[in-house]
C-alpha positions in Angstrom: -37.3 18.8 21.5 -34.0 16.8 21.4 -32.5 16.2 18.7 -32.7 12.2 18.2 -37.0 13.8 18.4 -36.0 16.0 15.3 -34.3 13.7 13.1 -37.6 11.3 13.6 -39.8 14.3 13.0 -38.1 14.6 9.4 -37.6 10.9 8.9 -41.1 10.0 6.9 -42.8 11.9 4.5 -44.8 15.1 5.1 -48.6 14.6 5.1 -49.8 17.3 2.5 -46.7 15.7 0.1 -49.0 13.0 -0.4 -51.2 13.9 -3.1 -54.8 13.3 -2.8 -54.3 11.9 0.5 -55.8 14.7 2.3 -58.9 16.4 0.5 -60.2 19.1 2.6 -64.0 21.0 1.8 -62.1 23.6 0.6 -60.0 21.5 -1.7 -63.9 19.9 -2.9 -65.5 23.1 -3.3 -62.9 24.8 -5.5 -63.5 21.6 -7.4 -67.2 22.3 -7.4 -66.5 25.8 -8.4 -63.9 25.1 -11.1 -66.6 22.5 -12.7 -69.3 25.2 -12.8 -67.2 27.4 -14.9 -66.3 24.7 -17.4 -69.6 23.9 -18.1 -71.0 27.1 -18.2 -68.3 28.4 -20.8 -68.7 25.1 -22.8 -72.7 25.8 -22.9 -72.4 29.2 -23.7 -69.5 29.8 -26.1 -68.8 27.5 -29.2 -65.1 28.5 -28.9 -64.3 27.1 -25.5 -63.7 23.2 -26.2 -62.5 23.7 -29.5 -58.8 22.0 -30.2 -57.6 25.6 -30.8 -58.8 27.3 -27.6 -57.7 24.4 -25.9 -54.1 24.1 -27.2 -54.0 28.1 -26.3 -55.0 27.6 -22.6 -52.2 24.8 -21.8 -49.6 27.1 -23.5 -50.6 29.9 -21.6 -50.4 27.8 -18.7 -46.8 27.4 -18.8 -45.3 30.4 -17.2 -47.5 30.9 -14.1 -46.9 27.0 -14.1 -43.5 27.4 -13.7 -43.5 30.7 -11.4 -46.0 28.8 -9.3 -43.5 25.8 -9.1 -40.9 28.1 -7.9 -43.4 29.9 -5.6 -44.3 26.4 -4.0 -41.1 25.9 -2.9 -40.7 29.4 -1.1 -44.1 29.2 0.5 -43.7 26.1 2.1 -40.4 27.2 3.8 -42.6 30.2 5.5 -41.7 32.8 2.8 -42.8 34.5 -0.3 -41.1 35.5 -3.6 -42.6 38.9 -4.7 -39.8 39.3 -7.3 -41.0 36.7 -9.7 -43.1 38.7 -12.5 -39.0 40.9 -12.3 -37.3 38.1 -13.2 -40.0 36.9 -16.0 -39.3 40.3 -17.7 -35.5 40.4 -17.4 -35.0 37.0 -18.7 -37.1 37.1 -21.6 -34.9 40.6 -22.0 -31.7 38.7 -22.1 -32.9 35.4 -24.0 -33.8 37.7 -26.7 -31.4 41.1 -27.0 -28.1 38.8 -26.2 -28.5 37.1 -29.6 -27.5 40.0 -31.3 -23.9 38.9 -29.6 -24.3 35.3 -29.2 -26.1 32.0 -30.5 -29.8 31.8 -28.8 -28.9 28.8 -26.7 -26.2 30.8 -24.9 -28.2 33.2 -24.9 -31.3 31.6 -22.8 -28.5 30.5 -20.5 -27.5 33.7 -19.5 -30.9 34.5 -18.8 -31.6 31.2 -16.9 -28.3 32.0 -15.0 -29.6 35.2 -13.7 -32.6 33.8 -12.4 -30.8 31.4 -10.4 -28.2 34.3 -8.8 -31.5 36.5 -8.7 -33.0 33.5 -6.2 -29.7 33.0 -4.4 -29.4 36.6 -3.5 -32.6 36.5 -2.4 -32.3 33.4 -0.2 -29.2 34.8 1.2 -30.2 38.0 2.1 -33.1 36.5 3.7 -31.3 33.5 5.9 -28.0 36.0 6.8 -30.2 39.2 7.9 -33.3 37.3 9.1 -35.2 40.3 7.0 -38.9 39.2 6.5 -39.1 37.4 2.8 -41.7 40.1 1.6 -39.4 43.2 2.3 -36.4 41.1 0.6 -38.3 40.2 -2.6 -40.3 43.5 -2.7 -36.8 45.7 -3.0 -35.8 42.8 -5.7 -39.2 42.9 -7.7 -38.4 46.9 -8.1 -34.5 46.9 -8.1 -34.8 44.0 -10.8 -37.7 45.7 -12.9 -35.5 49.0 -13.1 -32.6 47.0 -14.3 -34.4 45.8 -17.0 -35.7 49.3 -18.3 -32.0 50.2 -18.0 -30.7 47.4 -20.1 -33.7 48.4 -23.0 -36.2 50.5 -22.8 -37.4 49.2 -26.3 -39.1 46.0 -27.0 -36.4 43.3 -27.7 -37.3 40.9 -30.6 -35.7 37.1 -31.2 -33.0 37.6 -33.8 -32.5 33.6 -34.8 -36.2 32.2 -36.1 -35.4 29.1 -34.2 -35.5 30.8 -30.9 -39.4 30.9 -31.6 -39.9 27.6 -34.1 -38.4 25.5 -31.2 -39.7 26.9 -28.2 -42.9 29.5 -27.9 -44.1 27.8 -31.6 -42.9 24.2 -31.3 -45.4 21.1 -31.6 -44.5 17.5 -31.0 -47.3 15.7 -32.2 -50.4 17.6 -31.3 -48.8 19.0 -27.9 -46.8 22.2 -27.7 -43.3 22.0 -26.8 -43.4 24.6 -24.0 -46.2 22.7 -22.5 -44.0 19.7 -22.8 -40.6 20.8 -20.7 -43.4 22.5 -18.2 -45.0 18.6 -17.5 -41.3 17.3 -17.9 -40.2 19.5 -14.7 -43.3 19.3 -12.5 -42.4 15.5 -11.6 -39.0 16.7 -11.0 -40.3 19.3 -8.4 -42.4 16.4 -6.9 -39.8 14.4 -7.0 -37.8 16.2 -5.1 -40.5 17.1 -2.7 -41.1 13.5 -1.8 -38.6 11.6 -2.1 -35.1 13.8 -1.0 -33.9 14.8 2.3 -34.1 18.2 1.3 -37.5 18.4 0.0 -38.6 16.8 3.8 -36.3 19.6 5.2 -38.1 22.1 2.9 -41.6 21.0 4.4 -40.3 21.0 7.8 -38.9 24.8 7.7 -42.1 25.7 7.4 -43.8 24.1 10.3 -40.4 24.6 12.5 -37.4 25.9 11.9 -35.5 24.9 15.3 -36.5 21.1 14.9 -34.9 21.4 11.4 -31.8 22.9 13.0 -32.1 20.2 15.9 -31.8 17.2 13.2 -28.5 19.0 12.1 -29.8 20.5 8.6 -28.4 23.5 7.5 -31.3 25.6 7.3 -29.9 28.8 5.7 -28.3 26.2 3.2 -32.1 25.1 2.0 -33.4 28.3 2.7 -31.2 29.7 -0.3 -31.8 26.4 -2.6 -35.5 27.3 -1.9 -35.1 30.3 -3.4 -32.8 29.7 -6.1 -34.9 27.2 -7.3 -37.8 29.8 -7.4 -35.4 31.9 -9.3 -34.2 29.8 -12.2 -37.9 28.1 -12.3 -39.0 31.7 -13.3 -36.4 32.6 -15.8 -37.4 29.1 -17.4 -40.9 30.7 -17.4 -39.8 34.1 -18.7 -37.8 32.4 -21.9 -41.1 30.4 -22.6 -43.2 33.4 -23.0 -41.6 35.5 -25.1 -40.6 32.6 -27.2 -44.2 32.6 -27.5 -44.8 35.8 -27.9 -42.0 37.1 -30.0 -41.5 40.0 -28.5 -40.1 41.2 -24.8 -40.1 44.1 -23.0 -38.9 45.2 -19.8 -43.2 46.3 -18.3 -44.0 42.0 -19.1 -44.7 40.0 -15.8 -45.9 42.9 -14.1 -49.1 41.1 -11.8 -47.3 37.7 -12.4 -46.4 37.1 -8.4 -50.4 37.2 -7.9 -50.8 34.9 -10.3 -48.5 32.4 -8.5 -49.4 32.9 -5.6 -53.0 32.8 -6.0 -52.3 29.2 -7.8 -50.5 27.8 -5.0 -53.3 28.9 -2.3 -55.6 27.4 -4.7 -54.3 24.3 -5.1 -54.0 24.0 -0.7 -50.9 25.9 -0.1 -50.4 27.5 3.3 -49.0 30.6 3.1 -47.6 30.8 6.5 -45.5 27.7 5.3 -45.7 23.8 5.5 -48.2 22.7 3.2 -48.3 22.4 -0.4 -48.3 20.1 -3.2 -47.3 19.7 -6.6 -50.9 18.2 -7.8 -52.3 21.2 -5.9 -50.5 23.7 -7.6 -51.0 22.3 -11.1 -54.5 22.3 -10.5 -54.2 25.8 -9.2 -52.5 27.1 -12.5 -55.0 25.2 -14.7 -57.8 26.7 -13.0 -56.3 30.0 -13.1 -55.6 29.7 -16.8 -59.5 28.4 -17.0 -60.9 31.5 -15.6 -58.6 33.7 -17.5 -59.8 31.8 -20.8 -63.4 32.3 -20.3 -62.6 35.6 -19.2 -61.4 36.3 -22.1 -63.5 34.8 -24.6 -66.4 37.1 -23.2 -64.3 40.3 -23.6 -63.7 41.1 -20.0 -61.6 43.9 -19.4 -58.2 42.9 -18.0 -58.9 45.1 -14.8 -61.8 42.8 -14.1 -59.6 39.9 -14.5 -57.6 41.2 -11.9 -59.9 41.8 -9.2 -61.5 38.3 -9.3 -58.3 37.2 -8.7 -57.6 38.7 -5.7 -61.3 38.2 -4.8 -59.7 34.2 -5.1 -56.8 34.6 -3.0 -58.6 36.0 0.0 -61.6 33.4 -0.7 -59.2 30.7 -0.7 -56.8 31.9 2.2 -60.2 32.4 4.4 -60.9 28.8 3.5 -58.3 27.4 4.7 -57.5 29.8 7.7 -56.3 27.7 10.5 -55.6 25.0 8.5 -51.7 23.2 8.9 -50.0 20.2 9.2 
């Protein structure tokens, strides 16, 4: 491949960027799946498609929304980011204990700071060394997770009221605040995707890395944005939930990583890289949060939960084995 070949293989938009361009069985039958459980939890419990229940799935759809944003954007260079549920727990450590020393606003950007260094390290490591992505991100997930037992071993709680009456607690009109900066970035991902340079280079990396290099991209340059983006989109997660929650501790986010991940496959992702979209992975967190809801509401243990989402991820990556650009 020459390189004037390269430059045209980036020049138009990548085919799963599209949207609903390309609907696949498997895409149809997730569908088909996701639509059974709706209606079977509607018919069977008076709680589901109250405004209550309903309110409390969106919000609890924010943080693997935004982990699964970040995790997009890794998975379709070829990688992975195990060290996602780590950052959750260390940021929503920092957004809350540093307010003991500093205003809550300064506060969340510390925390939204070390996600992003978190994400560069990673993608440095990964594009300097040449390590495999899983090895890189599984040492961060446990280095990251003992930093934050160091820092407090105790539950950390929001000193300023605010920190919670703006954020995890906030409504504008009938629609949670959180719920609003999450639908506020996801065009901003898509965006990005679609319509940048880098987003197209982003797609390309994962299908092939030497055509990337042969149009003169820098591919260690968007290997690292890649995963500095997955980084801070995490932190942004990890502030979220324990503004909802009220409380943080450094054992939170523990299981998170499947959770993105499993959304992303969901919603089309290859995890060998190159495919992906944003409208996929929204619908992969909602129907995540969906199953999780019902789950719920019928008292299933949390170990359960657990095991049907893996039982997911491999039914979805078996669905689409093969499948690429």
């Amino acid at each position: 491949m020459t390189r004037t070949d390269a430059k045209e293989a980036l020049s138009g938009l990548p085919p799963r960027a599209r949207g609903w361009n390309r609907i696949d069985i498997a895409d149809l039958g997730f569908a088909l799946a996701l639509l059974v459980v709706v209606v079977f939890a509607s018919v069977a419990s008076d709680v589901f498609l109250t405004e209550r229940n309903i309110v409390n799935l969106f919000r609890q759809m924010v943080t693997n929304g935004f982990l699964s944003l970040g995790q997009l954007l890794v998975i379709l260079t070829g990688g992975i980011d195990l060290s996602v549920g780590s950052i959750v727990a260390v940021a929503g450590l920092l957004s809350t204990g540093l307010q003991a020393k500093m205003p809550f606003p300064a506060a969340i950007a510390c925390a939204l700071l070390m996600g992003l260094v978190v994400g560069v390290v990673n993608g440095a490591i990964i594009a300097k060394s040449k390590l495999q992505p899983f090895i890189v991100t599984l040492a961060m997930m446990g280095s990251l997770r003992g930093l934050g037992y160091i820092y407090s071993q105790t539950p950390q709680y929001p000193r300023d009221p605010a920190f919670r009456d703006l954020l995890g607690g906030g409504f504008i009109g009938p629609a949670p605040v959180s719920v609003i900066i999450f639908l506020l970035c996801a065009p901003v991902v898509w965006f990005y995707l679609n319509y940048t340079t880098s987003g197209r280079a982003v797609f390309a990396m994962g299908v092939n890395q030497e055509a990337v290099r042969l149009a003169g991209i820098s591919v260690n340059k968007h290997l690292i944005a890649a995963y500095a983006a997955c980084g801070f989109l995490s932190a942004i997660g990890g502030v979220l939930l324990v503004s909802r929650l009220g409380i943080a501790q450094p054992s939170v986010g523990i299981g998170y990583e499947l959770d993105s991940i499993a959304a992303v496959v969901i919603g089309g992702g290859v995890l060998n890289g190159g495919g992906g979209t944003v409208i996929g992975v929204l619908m992969g967190v909602f129907a995540l949060a969906t199953i999780d809801d019902v789950l719920n509401l019928f008292n299933v243990e949390s170990f359960y939960q657990q095991f049907v989402k893996g039982i997911i991820i491999l039914a979805a990556v078996l669905a689409r084995q093969g499948r690429r650009l």
